[in-house]
Legacy VTK file of the C-alpha trace (Angstrom):
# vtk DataFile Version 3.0
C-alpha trace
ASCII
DATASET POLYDATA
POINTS 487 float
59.721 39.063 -8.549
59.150 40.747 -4.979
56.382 39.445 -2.971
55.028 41.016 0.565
54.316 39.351 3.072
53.588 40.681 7.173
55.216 38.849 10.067
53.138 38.314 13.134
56.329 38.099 15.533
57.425 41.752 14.666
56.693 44.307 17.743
54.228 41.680 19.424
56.015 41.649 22.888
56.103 45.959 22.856
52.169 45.614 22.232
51.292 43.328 24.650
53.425 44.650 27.480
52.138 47.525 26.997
48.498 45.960 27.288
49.455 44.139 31.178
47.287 45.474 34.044
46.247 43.519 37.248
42.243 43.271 38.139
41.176 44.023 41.628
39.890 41.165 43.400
36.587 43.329 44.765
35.544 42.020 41.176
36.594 38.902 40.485
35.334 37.194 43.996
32.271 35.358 44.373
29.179 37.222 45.359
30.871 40.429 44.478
29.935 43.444 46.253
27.273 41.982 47.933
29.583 41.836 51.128
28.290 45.799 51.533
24.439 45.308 51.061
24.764 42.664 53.922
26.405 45.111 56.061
24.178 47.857 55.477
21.492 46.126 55.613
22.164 44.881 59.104
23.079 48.118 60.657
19.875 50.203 59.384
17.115 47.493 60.074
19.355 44.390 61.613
17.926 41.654 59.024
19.368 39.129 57.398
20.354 39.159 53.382
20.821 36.307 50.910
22.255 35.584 47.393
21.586 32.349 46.226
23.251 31.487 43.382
23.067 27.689 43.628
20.479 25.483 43.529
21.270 24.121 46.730
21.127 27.942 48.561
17.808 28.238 47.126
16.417 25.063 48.454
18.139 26.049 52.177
16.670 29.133 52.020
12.976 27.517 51.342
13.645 25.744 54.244
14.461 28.205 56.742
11.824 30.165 55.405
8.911 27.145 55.294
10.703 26.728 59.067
9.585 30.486 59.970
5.949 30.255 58.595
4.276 27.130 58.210
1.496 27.093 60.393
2.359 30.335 62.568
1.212 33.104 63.223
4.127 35.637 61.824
5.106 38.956 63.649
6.134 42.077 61.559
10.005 41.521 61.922
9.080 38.030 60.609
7.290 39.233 57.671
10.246 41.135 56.687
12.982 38.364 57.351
10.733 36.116 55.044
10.601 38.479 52.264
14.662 40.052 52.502
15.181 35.957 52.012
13.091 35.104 49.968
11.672 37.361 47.079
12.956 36.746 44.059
12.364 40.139 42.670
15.120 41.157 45.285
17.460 38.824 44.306
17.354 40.134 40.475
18.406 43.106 42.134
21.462 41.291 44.080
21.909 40.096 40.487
22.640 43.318 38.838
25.743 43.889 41.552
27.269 40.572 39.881
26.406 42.202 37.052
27.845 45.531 37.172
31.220 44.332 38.927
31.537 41.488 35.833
31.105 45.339 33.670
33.672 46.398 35.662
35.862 43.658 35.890
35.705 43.642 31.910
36.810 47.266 31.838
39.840 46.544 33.309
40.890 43.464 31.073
43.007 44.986 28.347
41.010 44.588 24.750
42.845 41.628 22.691
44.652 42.277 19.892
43.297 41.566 16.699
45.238 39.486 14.307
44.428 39.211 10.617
46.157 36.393 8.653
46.148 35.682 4.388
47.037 33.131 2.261
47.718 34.388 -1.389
48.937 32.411 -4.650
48.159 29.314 -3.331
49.685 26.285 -5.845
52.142 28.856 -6.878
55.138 26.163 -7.710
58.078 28.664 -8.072
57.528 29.541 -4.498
56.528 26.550 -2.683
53.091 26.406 -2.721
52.280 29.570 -1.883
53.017 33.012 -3.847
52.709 35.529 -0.171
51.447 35.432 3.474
50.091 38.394 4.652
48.822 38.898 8.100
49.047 41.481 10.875
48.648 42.384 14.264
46.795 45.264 15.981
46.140 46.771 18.783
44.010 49.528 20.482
46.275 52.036 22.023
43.698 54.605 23.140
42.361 51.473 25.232
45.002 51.494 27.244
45.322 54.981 27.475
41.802 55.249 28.770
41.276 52.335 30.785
42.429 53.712 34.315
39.589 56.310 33.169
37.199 53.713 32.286
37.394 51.284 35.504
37.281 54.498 38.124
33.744 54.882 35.923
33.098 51.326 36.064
33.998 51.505 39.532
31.504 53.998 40.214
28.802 52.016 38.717
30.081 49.099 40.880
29.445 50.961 43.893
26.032 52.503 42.708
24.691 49.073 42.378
25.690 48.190 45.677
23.884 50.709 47.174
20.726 50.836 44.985
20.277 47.301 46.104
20.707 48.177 49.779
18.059 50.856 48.867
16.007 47.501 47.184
16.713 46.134 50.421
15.354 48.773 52.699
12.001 49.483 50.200
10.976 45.662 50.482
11.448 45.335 54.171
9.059 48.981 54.431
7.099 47.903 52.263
6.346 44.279 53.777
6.081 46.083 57.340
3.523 48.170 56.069
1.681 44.868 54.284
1.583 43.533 57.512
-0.044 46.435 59.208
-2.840 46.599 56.719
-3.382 42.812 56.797
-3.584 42.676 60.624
-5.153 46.108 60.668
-7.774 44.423 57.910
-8.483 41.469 60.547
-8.762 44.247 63.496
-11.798 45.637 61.073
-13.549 42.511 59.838
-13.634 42.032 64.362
-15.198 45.030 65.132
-17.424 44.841 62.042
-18.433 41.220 63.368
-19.553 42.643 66.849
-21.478 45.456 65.609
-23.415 42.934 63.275
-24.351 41.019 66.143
-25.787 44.083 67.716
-27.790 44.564 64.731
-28.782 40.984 64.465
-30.519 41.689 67.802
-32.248 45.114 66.734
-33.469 43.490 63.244
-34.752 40.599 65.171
-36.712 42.986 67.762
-37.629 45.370 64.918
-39.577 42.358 63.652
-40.828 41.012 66.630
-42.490 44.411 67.369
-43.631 45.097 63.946
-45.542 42.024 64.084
-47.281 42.719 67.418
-48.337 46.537 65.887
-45.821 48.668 68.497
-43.391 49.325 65.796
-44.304 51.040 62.309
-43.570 49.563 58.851
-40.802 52.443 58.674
-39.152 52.016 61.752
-39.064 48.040 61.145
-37.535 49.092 57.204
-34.616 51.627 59.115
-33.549 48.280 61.061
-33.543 45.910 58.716
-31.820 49.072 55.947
-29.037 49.077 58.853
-27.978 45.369 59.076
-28.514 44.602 55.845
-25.532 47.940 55.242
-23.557 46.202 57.743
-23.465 43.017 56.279
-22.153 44.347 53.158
-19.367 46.174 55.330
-18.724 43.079 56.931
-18.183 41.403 53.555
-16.410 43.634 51.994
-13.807 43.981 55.035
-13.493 40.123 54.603
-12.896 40.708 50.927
-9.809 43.633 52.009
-8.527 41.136 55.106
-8.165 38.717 52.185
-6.359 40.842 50.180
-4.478 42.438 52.231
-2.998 39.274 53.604
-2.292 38.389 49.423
-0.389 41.231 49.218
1.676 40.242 52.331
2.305 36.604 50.970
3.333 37.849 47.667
6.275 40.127 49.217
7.229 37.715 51.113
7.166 35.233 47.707
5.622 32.423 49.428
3.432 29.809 47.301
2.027 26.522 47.559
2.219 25.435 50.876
3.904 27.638 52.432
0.651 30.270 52.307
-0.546 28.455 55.078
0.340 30.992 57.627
-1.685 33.345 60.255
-1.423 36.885 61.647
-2.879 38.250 64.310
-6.399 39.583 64.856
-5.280 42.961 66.416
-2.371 45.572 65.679
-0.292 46.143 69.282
-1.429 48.460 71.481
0.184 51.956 71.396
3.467 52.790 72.862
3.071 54.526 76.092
4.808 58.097 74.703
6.792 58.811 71.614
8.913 61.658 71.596
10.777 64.008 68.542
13.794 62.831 66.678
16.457 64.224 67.500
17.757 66.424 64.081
15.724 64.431 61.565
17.190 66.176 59.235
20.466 65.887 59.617
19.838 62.057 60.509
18.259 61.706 56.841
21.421 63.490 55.503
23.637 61.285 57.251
21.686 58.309 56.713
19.606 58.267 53.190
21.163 55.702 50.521
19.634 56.928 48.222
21.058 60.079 49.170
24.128 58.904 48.590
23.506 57.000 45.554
22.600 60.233 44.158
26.344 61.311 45.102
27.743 58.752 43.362
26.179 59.829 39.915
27.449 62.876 40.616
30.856 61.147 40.878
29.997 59.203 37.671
29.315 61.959 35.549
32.937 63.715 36.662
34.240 60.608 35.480
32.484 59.991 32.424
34.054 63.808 31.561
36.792 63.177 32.155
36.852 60.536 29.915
35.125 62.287 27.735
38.149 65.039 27.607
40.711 62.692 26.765
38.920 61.204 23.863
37.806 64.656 22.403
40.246 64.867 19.543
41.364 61.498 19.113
38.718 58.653 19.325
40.107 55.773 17.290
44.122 55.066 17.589
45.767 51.797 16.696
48.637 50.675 16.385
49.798 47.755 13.977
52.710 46.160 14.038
54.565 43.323 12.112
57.200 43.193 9.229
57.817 43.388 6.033
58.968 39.718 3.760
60.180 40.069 0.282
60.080 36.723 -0.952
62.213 36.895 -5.039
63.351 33.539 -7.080
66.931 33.822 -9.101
67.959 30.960 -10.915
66.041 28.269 -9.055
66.765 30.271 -5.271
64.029 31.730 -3.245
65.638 34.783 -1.424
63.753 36.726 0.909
64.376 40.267 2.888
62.848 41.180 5.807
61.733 44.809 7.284
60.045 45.743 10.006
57.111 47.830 9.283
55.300 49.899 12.049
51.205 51.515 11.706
49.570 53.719 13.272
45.735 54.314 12.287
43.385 57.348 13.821
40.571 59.270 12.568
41.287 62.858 11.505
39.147 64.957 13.155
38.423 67.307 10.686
34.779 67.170 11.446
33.672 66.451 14.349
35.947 68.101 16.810
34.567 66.650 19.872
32.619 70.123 20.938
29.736 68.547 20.946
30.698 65.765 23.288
32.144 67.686 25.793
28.948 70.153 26.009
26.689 66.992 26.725
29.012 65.742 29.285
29.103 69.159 30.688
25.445 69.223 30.926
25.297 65.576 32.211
27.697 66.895 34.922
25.238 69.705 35.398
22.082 67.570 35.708
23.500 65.377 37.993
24.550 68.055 40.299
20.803 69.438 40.245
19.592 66.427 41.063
21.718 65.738 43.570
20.586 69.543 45.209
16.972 68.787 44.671
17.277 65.203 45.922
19.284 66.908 49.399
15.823 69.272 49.652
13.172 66.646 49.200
14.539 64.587 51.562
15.122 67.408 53.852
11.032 68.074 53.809
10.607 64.270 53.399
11.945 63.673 57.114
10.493 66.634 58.508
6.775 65.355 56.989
7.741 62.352 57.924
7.775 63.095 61.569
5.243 65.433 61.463
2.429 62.447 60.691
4.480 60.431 62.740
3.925 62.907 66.233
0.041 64.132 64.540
-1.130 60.177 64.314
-0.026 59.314 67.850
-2.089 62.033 69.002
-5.245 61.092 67.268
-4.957 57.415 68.166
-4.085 58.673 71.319
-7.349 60.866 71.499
-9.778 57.949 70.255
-8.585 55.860 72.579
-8.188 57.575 75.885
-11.052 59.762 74.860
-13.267 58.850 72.461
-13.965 55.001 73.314
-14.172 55.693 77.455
-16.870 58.357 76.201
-19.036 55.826 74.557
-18.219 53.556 76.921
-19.579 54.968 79.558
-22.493 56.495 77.537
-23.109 52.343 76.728
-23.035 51.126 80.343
-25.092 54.362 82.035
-27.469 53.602 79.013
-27.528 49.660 80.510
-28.511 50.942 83.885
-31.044 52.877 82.579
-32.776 50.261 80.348
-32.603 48.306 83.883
-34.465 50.578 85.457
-36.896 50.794 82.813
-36.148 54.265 81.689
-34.598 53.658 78.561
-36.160 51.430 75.557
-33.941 48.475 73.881
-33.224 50.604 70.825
-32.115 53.687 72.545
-29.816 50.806 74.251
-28.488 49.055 70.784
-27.925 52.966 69.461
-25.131 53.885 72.547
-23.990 50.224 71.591
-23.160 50.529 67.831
-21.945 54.284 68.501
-19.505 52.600 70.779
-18.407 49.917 68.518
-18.086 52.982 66.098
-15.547 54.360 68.360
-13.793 51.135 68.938
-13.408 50.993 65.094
-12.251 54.327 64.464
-10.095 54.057 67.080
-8.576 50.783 65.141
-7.744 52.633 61.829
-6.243 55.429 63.957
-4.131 53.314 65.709
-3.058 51.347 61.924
-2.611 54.952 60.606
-0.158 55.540 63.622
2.380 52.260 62.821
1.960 52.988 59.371
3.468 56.604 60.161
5.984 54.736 61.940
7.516 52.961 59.102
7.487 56.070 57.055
9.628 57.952 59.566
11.855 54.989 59.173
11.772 55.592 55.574
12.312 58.875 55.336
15.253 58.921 57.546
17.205 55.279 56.357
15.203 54.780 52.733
13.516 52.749 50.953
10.132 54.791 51.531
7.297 54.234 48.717
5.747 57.654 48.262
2.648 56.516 50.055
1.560 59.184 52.316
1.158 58.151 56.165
-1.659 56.632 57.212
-3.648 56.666 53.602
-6.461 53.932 52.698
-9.693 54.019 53.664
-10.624 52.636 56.868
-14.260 51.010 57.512
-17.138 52.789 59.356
-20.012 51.892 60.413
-23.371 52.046 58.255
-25.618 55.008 59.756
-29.044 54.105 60.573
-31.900 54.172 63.176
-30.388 57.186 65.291
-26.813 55.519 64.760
-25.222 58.484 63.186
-21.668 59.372 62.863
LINES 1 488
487 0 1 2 3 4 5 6 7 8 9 10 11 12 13 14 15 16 17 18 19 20 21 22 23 24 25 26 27 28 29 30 31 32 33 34 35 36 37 38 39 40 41 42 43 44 45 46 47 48 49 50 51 52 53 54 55 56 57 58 59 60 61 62 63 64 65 66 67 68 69 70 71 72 73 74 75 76 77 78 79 80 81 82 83 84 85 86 87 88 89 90 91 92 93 94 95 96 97 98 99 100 101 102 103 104 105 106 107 108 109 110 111 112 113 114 115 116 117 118 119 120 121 122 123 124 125 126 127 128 129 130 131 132 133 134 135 136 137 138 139 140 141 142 143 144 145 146 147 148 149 150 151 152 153 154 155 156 157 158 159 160 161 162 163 164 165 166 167 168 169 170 171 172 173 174 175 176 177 178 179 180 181 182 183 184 185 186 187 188 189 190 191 192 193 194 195 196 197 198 199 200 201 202 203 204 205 206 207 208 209 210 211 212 213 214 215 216 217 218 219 220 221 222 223 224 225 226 227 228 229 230 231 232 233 234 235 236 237 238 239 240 241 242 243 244 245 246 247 248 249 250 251 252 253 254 255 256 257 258 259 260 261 262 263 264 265 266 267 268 269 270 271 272 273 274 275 276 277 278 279 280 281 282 283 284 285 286 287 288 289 290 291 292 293 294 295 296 297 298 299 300 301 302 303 304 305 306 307 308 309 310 311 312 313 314 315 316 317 318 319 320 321 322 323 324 325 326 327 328 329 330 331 332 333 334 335 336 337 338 339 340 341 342 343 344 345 346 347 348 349 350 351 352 353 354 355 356 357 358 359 360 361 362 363 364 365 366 367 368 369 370 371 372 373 374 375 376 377 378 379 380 381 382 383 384 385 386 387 388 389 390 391 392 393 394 395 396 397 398 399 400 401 402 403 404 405 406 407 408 409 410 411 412 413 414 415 416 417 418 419 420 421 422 423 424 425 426 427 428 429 430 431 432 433 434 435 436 437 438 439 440 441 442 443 444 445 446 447 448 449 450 451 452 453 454 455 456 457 458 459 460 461 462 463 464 465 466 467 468 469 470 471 472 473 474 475 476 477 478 479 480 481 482 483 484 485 486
């Protein structure tokens, strides 16, 4: 009687040598990779990043950030600490750096071997118990041929994360400056608004006044009371868009409860006294962009992944399984066994699929990437050039309303004044020059909003982050026309 049976011992210490590697620390330690967002991010906007992991880094962050708000009123580089510290959407995104250096971390462990073990004839008396053992063990060797392959890919994706999330980074912070513009901007409306009711207040209530002593007409009184009844719903409705606007702030920042109970203030800053060019915007954005260079790095991903791709074209599955040989045979009572080592090695014939096909996608992929990588180099090219473009045109116009515009009406009010003192003028010719002039004032307000706004999308368009908002879009309030108030 000859019985098999395979010997796990058998070629085990070839197979696993041959499966040793060491795994880079840049993977392994804690916080991986986030060591670079940190650093970025302090260079391009110099802010503060945080990972919490722990329960007890989240509830010292809630403190510093409850510290920073509760019951202040918050500048813009406030606003943006808050948020870069505390919105959780941002730390999914320092998540998926954990994540992606775990993927690579797992790339470079060697696969285990897979071992396989039988029992057969079991009560078999002429051979002990048992009539055979089988078992064996394998191992992938096209996983060791392709892992230095496989981590530079891995490695690749490692450092794409990294940089997306600066990119995360740099998008929150722009977008929570520009959150606070609005919000403040809002407030900046619902004042002028307020003052220009008040002005109407007083030509309703003398619209009525006269109506009822027969010097004003039924139509005349009507275009009054038409006019600050318009302006009241303005004035509403820019309460209703201060309120929301300041939402929108809180919920970037990710503040709840009672930490909402903060304030911003009533009036953007005034304008800077000049603002000049850049100096080679374009080649700034080049230098600069991350998401530029995140682009670069798929272009590096996709050489790997052909690379990869080449080596695996023919041969896609290869094991090797090693072991031995038992022949277990009873003679007169005796159990004699014989032992051979036995040596496998499994792949699929490619007879079929040739791996043609393969390569021509990961050509193509290669070829996308490098498209996109061109096209992403010209957009951001005309990006930073638009960029400053609204950036230098919005100045100006603020500029204009407020060195021009507002003095105009200004003076228009306060010669209009002298003349109702003198008895020249009448009291609605008087509230006309001063609702044109809080017109100015207000125009002059969303100019000056659309000018930061233009600001951070210079900053944008020559770090990243930018939203695709064009500079300086939303509508800003005007004034209701009415009763010679036209504009």
């Amino acid at each position: 009687m000859r019985i098999r049976t395979l010997s796990l011992a058998a070629g085990l210490p070839l197979i696993l040598g041959a499966c040793a590697t060491a795994i880079p620390s840049a993977y392994t330690e804690p916080k991986a990779g986030f060591a670079l967002v940190t650093q970025e991010t302090a260079a391009t906007i110099g802010k503060r990043t945080a990972f919490a992991e722990t329960r007890a880094e989240n509830i010292a962050l809630a403190r510093e950030v409850r510290a920073m708000v509760q019951g202040k009123t918050i500048s813009a580089d406030t606003a943006v600490q808050v948020a870069l510290l505390n919105n959780k959407g941002l730390q999914a995104a320092y998540a998926n750096v954990g994540m992606s250096a775990a993927e690579a971390w797992q790339q470079a462990t060697p696969e285990n071997p897979v071992v396989s073990i039988g029992v057969l004839g079991i009560g078999a008396a002429e051979l002990g118990a048992y009539r055979a053992i089988e078992g064996m063990i394998a191992t992938n060797i096209l996983d060791a041929q392709t892992r230095k392959q496989r981590v530079a890919l891995a490695d690749v994706n490692f450092r794409t994360a990294q940089l997306q999330a600066v990119n995360n980074t740099l998008a929150l912070a722009n977008q929570t400056r520009q959150a606070w513009i609005n919000a403040v901007a809002a407030f900046e409306t619902v004042s002028h608004l307020r003052q220009a009711k008040a002005t109407s207040d007083a030509g309703s209530e003398l619209a009525r006044k006269l109506g009822e002593t027969g010097a004003l007409n039924k139509a005349g009184q009507a275009r009054e009371q038409a006019f600050n009844a318009e302006l009241a719903g303005q004035l509403a409705q820019a309460r209703l868009n201060a309120a929301r606007a300041k939402e929108d702030l809180t919920r970037l920042m990710g503040l709840w409860g009672g930490d909402v109970a903060y304030y911003v203030p009533d009036a953007l800053p005034e304008l800077p006294r000049a603002v000049g060019r850049v100096d080679n915007v374009e080649a700034r954005a080049l230098r600069n962009r991350v998401d530029l260079r995140v682009a670069k790095l798929g272009l590096e991903a996709q050489a790997a992944a052909f690379g990869l791709t080449e080596q695996t074209r023919l041969v896609t599955d290869l094991e090797l399984i090693a072991g031995a040989e038992v022949e277990r045979e009873v003679d007169a009572g005796n159990i004699k066994t014989e032992t051979t080592p036995q040596l496998e090695l499994e792949f699929a014939i490619p007879i079929y699929d040739t791996g043609k096909a393969r390569m021509r996608k990961a050509e193509l992929a290669y070829l996308q990437a490098a498209n996109v990588l061109a096209e992403r180099a010209v957009n951001l090219r005309s990006e930073a050039r638009a960029a400053e473009t609204a950036y230098l045109g919005a100045y100006r116009i603020a500029r204009h309303y407020r060195d021009v515009l507002v003095p105009l009406r200004r003076t228009v009010e306060e010669e209009g004044l002298l003349s109702y003192n003198g008895m020249i003028t009448n009291t609605f010719e008087l509230l006309t020059d001063t609702r044109e002039r809080l017109a100015a004032s207000l125009e002059s307000a969303n100019a000056k909003r659309a000018f930061y706004l233009a600001q951070a999308d210079l900053s944008a368009a020559i770090y990243g982050g930018g939203t695709g908002r064009a500079s300086g879009s939303g509508t800003g309030a005007t004034l209701a026309a009415g009763s010679g108030a036209g504009h």
